[in-house]
N, C-alpha and C positions, 0 to 999 in steps of 0.2 A: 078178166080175172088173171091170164098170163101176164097181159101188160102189167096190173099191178103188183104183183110177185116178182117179174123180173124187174121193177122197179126198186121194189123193196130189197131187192138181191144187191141191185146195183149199190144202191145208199150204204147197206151195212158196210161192203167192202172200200165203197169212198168214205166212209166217215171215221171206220179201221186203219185205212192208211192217213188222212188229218190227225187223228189219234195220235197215231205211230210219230208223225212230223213235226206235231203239239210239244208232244214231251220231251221230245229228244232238244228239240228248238231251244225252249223253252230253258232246260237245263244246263245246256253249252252256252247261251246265250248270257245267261246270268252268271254261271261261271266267266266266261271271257270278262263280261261287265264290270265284276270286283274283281279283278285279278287284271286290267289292262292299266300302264302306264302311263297317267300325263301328269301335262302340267300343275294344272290345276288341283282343287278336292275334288276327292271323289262322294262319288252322287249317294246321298243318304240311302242309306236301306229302309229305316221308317217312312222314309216320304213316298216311296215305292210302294211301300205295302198299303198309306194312306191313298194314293192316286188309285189302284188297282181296285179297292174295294169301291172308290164312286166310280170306277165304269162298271163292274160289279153289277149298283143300284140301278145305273142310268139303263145300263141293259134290257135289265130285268124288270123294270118300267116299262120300256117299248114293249115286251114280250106280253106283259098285261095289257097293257092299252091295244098289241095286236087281239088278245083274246076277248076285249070289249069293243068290238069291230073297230077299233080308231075311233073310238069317242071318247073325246079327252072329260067330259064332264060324268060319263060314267064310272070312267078310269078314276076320276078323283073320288066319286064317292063311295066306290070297291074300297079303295086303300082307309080313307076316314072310319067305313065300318069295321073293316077286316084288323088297321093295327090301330087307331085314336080309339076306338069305341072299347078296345078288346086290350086294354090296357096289362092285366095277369100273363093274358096268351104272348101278347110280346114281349112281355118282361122273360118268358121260358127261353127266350131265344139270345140270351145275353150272357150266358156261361158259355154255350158254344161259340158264339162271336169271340170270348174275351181269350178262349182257347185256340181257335184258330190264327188272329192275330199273333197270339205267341209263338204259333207254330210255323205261319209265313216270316217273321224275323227271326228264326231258327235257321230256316233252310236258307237262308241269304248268309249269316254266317257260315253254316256247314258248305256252302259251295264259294265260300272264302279262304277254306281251309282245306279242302280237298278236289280233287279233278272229279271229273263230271263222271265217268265213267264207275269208281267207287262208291262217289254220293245215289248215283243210279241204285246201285246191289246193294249196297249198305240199308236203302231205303225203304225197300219189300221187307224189313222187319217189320213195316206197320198190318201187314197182313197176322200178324202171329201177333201183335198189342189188338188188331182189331177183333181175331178170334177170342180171345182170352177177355177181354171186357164185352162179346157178346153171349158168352160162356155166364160168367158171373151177373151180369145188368140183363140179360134177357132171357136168360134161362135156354140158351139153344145149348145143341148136344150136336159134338163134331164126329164123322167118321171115324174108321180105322183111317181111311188113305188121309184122310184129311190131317190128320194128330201126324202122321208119316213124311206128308207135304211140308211138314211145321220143323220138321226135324227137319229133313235134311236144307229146309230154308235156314236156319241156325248156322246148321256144319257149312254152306255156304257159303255165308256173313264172317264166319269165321277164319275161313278160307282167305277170304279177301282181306282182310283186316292183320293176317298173319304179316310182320316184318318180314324185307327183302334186305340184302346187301346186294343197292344195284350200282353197276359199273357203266353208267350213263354219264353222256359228257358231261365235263363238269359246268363249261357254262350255261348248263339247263338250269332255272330253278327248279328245287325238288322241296318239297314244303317238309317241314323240322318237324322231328319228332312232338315237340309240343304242339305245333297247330295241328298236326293231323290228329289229338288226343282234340282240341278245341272240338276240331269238325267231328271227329264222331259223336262226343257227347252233344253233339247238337244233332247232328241225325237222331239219335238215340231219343233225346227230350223228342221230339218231334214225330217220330215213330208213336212215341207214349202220346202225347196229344193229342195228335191224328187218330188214335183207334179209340181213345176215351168220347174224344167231343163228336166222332164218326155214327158211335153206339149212341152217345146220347138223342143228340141229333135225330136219328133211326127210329126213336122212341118217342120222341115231338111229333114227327111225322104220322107215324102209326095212331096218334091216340087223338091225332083231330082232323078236319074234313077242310083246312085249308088247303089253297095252291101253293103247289111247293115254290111257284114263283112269289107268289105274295111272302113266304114265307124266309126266302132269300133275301127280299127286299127289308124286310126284318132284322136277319142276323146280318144285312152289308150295314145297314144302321147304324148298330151294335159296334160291328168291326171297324166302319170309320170313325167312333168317338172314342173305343178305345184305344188304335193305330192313334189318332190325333193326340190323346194324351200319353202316350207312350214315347210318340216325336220327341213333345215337347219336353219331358222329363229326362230324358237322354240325351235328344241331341237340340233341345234348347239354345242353345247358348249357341249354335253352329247355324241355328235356323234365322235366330238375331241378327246374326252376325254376316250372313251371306245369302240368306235366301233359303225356303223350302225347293228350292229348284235347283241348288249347286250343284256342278259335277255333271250336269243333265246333257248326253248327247240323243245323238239316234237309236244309239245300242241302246240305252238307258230303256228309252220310249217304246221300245218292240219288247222289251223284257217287261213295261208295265203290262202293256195290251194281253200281251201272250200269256201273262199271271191270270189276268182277269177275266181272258175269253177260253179259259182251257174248259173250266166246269162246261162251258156251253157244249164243246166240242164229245165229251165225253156223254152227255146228255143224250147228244145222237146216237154215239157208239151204242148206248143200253137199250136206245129206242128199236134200232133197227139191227143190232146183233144181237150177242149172246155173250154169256161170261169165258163161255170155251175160248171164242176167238177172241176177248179183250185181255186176256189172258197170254196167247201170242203175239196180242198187239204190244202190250207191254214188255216180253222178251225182247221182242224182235228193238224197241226202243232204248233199251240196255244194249243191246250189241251194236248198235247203232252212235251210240254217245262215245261207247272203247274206241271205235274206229274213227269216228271224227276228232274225240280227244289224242289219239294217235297220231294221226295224218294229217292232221290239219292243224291245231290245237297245239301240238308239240309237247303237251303237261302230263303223259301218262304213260308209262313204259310197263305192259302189261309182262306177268308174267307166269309159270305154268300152274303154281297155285290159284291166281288171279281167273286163268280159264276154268280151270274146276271148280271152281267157286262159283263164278256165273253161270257152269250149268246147271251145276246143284240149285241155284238161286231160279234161274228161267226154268229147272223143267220142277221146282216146289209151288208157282206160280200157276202154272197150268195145271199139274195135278189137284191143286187148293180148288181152283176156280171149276173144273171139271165136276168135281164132287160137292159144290155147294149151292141148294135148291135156289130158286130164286128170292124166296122169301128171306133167306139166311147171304143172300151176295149184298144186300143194301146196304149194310154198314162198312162193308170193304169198300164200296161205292165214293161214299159219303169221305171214308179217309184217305181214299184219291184225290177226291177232288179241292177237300179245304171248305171253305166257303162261298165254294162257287157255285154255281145256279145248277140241280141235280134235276131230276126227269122226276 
């Protein structure tokens, strides 16, 4: 009984700090990705989002096939019954797919247009779209702290978003007034997506007795035929013309996996911690991204508004998560993670 407790001790806190190293990774890495200079094109963002969601499926296959002791012929006839037989129940899973996708080619422009450390704090507005469409679509009722948590996440957001006259060398790039208007409105759309398709999502779940993996395997489906026709309509003519692969390095390759294996990661977090700490985990991954985009990164020259605003931003996150039961944390859950594989 101690062995397993201090087991389950140990997990929370290694899957906390995975967490913590996911997201931060994860966001600088894609930032640096579209924002580094060669020769060549640079590497589609559709075809990222289309690669992402088949390791998505492929994943989340192995995951069932673990939970059908590794029998592939059981494995197959789980899925035949659970999504061919059940044709209504998977079709439920094709607004959130088709929202999702719009919301991972969101966040690939938004960190085209702003440093990693902004898009961070900018992005805990999906906490305040995700209460507010759990409010209205589920009828929950938020606290005093919680509505308070909401605020001062706003004044925050605002904080950070507040114009600078900064006196940084000049030959730093510093992105134009217009892209950082691109990049917000695209946190912003993406904020709104994230908490709409998050609640929805929450609501699929609750109302029928699938695995949430079978259920993922569903909306990556979904996500790959609409990512695939979304390619093709956009960047068509670039795919013709040079390959779904162009632009493709190493960075490229660790920015799909780490898209695609984050849901996993966070999966653990919820199994074996709690929202108090995922809640620090997430701070702790915002101050994390400032100081890497700082010191390493070169793209972001923080400043004193910029600090008040992330703490306002880190301590609206912990108090939110502090104060919300566990039946009321799952849609926040769900608009962390995207379309990635939830507990």
């Amino acid at each position: 009984m101690v062995l397993s407790s201090a087991h389950s001790l140990s997990l929370k806190y290694v899957s906390l700090g995975v967490l913590v190293l996911q997201t931060t990774s994860l966001v600088l890495t894609m930032r640096h990705s579209r924002t580094l200079k060669e020769d060549g094109p640079r590497y589609l963002a559709s075809s990222a989002v289309v690669l992402a969601e088949v390791l998505k499926v492929l994943t989340c296959t192995l995951l069932v096939l673990k939970d059908c002791s590794f029998n592939v012929q059981s494995m197959i006839q789980l899925l035949k019954e659970e999504i061919v037989n059940k044709p209504m129940e998977t079709m439920k899973l094709a607004i959130p797919a088709g929202i999702y996708t719009l919301q991972n080619n969101l966040l690939y422009v938004a960190l085209s247009n702003l440093d990693g450390a902004t898009y961070q704090v900018t992005y805990q507005l999906k906490i305040l779209t995700t209460a507010l469409f759990s409010v209205s679509m589920l009828g929950k009722s938020l606290g005093l702290h919680q509505w308070l948590s909401l605020v001062l996440l706003m004044a925050g957001i605002a904080l950070v978003q507040l114009p600078t006259d900064s006196g940084s060398d000049p030959e730093q790039t510093i992105p134009t007034a217009g892209s950082q208007f691109v990049g917000l409105m695209a946190v912003l759309a993406a904020c709104v997506s994230s908490g709409f398709a998050g609640v929805y999502f929450e609501k699929i779940l609750k109302e029928t007795k699938q695995s949430v993996w079978l259920r993922n395997i569903q909306l990556g489906l979904f996500s790959f035929l609409f990512g695939s026709v979304g390619m093709m309509i956009y960047d068509g003519q670039k795919v013709i013309q040079s390959g779904m692969f162009q632009g493709y390095n190493s960075i490229t390759c660790i920015v799909v996996v780490l898209q695609a294996l984050g849901g996993l990661v966070v999966a653990v977090v919820i199994k074996y911690a709690d929202n108090i700490l995922k809640g620090f985990a997430t701070s702790l991954s915002i101050i994390l991204s400032a100081l890497i985009s700082y010191f390493v990164l070169t793209d972001f020259n923080p400043t004193g508004l910029f600090f008040i605003g992330t703490t306002l931003v880190m301590a609206a996150t912990i108090l939110y998560s502090y104060q919300c039961k566990p039946s009321q944390s799952v849609s926040v859950i769900k608009a962390e993670t995207g379309p990635n594989c939830p507990t």
